[in-house]
Each structure stands twice: as structure tokens, then as C-alpha cells.
C-alpha positions as CSV (number, residue, x, y, z in Angstrom):
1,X,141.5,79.3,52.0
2,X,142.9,79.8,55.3
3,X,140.1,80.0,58.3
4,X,140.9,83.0,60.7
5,X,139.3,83.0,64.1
6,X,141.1,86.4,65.1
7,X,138.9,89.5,66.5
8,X,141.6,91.6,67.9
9,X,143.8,91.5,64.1
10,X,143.5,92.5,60.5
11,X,145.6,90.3,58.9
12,X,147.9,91.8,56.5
13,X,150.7,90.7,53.4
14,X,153.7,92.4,53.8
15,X,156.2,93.2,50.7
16,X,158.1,90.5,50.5
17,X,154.8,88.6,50.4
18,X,154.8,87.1,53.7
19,X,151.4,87.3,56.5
20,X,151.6,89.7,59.2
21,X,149.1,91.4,60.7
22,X,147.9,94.7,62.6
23,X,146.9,94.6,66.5
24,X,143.8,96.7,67.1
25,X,144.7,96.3,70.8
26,X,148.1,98.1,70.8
27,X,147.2,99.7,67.2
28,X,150.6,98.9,65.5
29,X,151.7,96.3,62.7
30,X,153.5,93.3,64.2
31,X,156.1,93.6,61.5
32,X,158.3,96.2,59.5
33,X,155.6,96.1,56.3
34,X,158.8,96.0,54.0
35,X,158.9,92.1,55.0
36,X,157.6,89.9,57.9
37,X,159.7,87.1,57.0
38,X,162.5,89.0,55.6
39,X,162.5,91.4,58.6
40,X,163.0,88.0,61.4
41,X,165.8,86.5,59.2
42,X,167.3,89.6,59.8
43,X,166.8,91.0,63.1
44,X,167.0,87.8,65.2
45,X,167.8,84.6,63.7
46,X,170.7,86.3,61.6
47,X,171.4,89.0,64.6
48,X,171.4,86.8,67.2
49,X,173.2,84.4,64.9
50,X,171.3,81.5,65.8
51,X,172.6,78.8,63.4
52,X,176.2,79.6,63.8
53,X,175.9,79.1,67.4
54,X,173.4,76.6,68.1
55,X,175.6,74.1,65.7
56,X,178.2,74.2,68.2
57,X,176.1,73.1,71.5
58,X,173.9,70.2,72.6
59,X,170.9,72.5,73.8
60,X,170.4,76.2,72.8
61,X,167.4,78.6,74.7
62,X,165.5,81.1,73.0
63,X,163.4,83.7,74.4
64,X,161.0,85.6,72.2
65,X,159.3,88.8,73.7
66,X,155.8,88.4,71.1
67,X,154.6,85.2,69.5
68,X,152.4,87.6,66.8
69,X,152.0,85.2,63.7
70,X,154.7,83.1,64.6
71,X,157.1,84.1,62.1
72,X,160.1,84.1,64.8
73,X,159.3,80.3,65.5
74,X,158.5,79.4,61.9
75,X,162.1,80.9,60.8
76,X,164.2,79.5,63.8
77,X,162.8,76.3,63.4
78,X,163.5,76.2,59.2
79,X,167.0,77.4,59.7
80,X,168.2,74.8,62.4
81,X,165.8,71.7,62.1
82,X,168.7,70.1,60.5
83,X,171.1,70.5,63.2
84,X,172.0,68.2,65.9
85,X,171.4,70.3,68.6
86,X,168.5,70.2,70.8
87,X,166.6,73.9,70.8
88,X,164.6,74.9,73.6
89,X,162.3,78.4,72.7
90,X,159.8,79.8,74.8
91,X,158.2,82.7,72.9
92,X,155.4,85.2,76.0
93,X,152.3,86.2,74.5
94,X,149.2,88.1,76.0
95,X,146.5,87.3,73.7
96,X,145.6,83.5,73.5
97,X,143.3,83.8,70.1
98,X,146.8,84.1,68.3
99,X,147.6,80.9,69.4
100,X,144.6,79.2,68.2
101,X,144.6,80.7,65.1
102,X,148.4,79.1,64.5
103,X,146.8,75.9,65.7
104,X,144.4,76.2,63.0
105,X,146.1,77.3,60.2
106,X,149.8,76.7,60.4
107,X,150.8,72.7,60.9
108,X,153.9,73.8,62.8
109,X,151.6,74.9,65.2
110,X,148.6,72.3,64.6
111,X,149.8,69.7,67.4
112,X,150.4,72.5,70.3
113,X,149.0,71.0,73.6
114,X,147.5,73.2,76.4
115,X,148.8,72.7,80.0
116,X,147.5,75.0,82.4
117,X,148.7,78.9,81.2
118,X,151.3,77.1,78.4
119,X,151.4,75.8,75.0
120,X,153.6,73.4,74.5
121,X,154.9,71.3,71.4
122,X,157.8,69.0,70.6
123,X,158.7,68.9,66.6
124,X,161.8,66.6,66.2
125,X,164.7,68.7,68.2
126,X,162.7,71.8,68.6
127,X,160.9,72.4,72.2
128,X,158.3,75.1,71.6
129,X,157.0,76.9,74.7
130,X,154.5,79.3,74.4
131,X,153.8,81.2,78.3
132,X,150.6,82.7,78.3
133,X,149.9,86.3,80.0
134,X,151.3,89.2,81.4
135,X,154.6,89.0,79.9
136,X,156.4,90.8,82.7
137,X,155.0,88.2,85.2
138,X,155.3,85.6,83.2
139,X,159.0,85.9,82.3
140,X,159.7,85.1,86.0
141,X,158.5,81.7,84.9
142,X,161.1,80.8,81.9
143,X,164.0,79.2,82.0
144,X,167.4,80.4,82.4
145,X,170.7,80.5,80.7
146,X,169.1,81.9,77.5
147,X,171.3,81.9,74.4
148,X,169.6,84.1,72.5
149,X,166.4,86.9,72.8
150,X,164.2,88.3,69.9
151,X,163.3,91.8,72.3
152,X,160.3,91.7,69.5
153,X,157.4,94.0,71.7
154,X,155.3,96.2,70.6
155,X,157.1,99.2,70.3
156,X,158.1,102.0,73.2
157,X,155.1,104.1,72.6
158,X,152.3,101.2,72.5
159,X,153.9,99.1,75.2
160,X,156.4,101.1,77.1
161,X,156.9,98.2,80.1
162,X,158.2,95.8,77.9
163,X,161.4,98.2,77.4
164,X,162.3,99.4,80.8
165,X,166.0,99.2,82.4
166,X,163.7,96.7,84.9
167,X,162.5,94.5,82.3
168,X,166.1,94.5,80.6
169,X,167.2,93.8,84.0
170,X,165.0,90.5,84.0
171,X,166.0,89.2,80.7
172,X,170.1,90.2,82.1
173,X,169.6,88.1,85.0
174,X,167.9,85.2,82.5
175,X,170.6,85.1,80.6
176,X,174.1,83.0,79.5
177,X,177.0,84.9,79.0
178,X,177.2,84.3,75.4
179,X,173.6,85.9,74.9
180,X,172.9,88.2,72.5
181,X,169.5,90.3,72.8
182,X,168.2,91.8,69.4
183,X,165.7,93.9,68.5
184,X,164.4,96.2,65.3
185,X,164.6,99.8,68.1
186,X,167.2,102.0,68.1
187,X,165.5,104.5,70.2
188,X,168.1,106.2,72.7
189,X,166.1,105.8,75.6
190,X,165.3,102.1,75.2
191,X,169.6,101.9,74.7
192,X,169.9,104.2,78.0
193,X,167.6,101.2,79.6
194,X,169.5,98.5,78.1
195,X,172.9,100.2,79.4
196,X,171.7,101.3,82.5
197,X,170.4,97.2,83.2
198,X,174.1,96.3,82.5
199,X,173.7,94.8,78.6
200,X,176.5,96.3,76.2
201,X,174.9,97.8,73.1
202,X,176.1,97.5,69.8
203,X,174.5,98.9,66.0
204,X,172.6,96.7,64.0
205,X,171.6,96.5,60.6
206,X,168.9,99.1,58.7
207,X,166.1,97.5,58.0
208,X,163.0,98.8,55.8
209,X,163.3,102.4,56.1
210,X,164.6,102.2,60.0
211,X,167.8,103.6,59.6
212,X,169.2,101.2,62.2
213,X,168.6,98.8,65.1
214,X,170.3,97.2,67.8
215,X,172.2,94.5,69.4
216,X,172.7,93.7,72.7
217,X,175.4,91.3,74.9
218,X,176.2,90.5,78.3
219,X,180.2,90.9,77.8
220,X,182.7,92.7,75.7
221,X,182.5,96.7,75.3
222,X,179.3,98.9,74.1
223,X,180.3,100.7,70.4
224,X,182.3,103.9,71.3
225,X,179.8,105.6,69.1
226,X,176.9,104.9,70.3
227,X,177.9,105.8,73.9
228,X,179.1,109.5,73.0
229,X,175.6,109.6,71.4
230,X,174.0,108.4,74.0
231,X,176.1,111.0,76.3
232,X,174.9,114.0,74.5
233,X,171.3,112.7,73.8
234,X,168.3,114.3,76.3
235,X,166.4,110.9,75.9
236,X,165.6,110.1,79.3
237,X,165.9,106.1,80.5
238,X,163.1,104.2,80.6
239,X,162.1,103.2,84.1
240,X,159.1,101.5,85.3
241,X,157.8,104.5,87.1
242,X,158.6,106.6,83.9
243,X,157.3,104.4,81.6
244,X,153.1,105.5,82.0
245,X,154.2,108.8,80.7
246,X,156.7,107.8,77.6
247,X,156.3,108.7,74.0
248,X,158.5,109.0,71.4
């Protein structure tokens, strides 16, 4: 039997039979209950197509907004530890007891060394970063020319900052050209931010009983669809000064 040293998480299994678990801090799942596992394969390292496109590069650079369980580093590392292609990710997380649980109970995690705010890990070709913090602070701190972002936060109502156009403006500025930014939301105010911070927003899959979600790039054209939608919607953009006073 597992040990758990968390205090701020119920642990939960989701339907597909994988761990997730509930924050009592934010007071939201980490996960779509339909599927932890099944949910990350299919919102970020299928949506940001992460095999296809790390395969084809020496060094690839993922960002993931929310180290939770670790099901986002778990999955990326299954799906390309056999490629020849050297994968940098650096995941921001506030609460440090999840870390030490995944030191304690998950070997991918198990040889994780602390220096100064980080965790950081080498397994093979994967480079694990794990920034510590204030993720909006912090963020200032990673490196640039990401490939690919897991926008994996809390949602709108429980942590409205990590979804304005100035956060999305950060990540932009972050970010290669070929990036592509998913995330499980396809709230039209968090679009309006993403679109008002210069990213060009395109439908992703349905997922659990979320009718849809979306994907984000730094070139090409925004679906027609989405931005006659997001022309006739009231949803206001989500700003920094706005955000204090958001709910969905």
C-alpha cells in the first residue's frame, strides 16, 4: 500500500481507473473524473501532438501549468522515452507536499533533487523541472522557445489569474512559433483572453461530458466559428484587474 503524506488532498480513482485527486485548497478535482490518464492523453500529449513533433527535433520544451499527481509528466515521458530526442519539461506548482508525495510513491519521481525553489530530475532523455511557487512569478523564471503547453490550472472560477489575457500574454512571449497551448476550457472569456494576448484559437476534442475544449497556436488563422461566437457572446475578457471578481 501506497504511503500518502498529503494534507491539503483526498485522493481519488477516476473511471478509467487511474489516481487523481481533489484539492481542498482550490476545492475542485485535478482531473475530468471520467479519466485522469485518459483525459492527459487527450488534451495535451495528443493535442499538443507531442510525439509527432518531438520525433522530428533534437530538443523539445514543455510547459505545464499544474504538476497535481503528475499524470502530465508520467504520460509525456511513457509516450516519447523511446525517441531520440532530448525533452526538456518544466511543469509550476504552488503546493510542495505534492511533490514529496511523487517522491514517495511514484519511482519516476523517487530520484527528484531539491535545488533552492526547484525540483529537478534527469531520466534518460527527459529533463524534468519542477519550479516551485507563485506560478505567475515563477513563469518569469522558465525557459523560452516552448514547443508545447498543458494550460492545466485550476479552472476560471477557482483560480481566475492563471487564465488572464496577461498570463496568456506570458506564455505568448515564452513561446516557439510552432507552439501549441492546450487546455480541457472552452469558456468564451478565457478564448477572448487567449485572442486578445495574440494566440489563435482553434476547437478541441469533447472530453467526459465537456462538450468541447481548446487549442491554441502562435500562427495560422483562429476557426471562423469560434470567432463569430466569440463576436456575439457577452463573456467579458479576462484581465488581471477583472479577474478578483470572475465567475462562470
Amino acid at each position: 500500500m501506497q504511503k500518502t503524506n498529503l494534507k491539503n488532498h483526498d485522493l481519488i480513482i477516476t473511471e478509467d481507473g487511474s489516481q487523481s485527486a481533489f484539492s481542498k485548497t482550490y476545492g475542485e478535482n485535478f482531473h475530468n473524473t471520467t479519466g485522469a490518464a485518459s483525459e492527459t492523453l487527450a488534451h495535451y500529449v495528443e493535442g499538443c501532438k507531442i510525439v509527432e513533433r518531438a520525433q522530428e527535433q533534437e530538443d523539445f520544451r514543455i510547459l505545464e501549468v499544474g504538476l497535481g499527481l503528475g499524470v502530465g509528466v508520467e504520460k509525456t515521458y511513457e509516450a516519447v522515452k523511446d525517441l531520440n530526442c532530448n525533452i526538456h519539461f518544466t511543469t509550476l506548482e504552488i503546493d510542495e507536499e505534492l511533490v514529496l508525495h511523487l517522491k514517495e510513491t511514484n519511482t519516476l519521481f523517487s530520484d527528484l533533487e531539491k535545488q533552492g525553489d526547484d525540483y529537478v530530475g534527469v531520466v534518460g532523455s527527459f529533463h524534468l523541472r519542477i519550479l516551485l511557487g507563485d506560478a505567475r512569478e515563477r513563469v518569469k523564471e522558465c525557459m523560452k522557445n516552448i514547443n508545447a503547453i498543458y494550460q492545466d490550472a485550476f479552472s476560471p472560477k477557482r483560480n481566475a489569474t492563471l487564465w488572464t489575457t496577461e498570463w496568456f500574454k506570458d506564455l505568448y512571449e515564452l513561446s516557439a512559433d510552432d507552439c501549441i497551448m492546450s487546455t480541457y476550457s472552452s469558456s468564451s472569456s478565457i478564448r477572448k483572453s487567449m485572442l486578445a494576448a495574440g494566440w489563435k484559437i482553434k476547437k478541441g476534442i469533447k472530453f467526459g461530458k465537456k462538450r468541447s475544449s481548446t487549442r491554441a497556436y502562435m500562427t495560422g488563422e483562429s476557426d471562423s466559428d469560434i470567432i463569430e461566437h466569440l463576436e456575439r457572446s457577452p463573456a467579458i475578457t479576462l484581465t488581471d484587474e477583472n479577474a478578483k471578481d470572475y465567475h462562470l
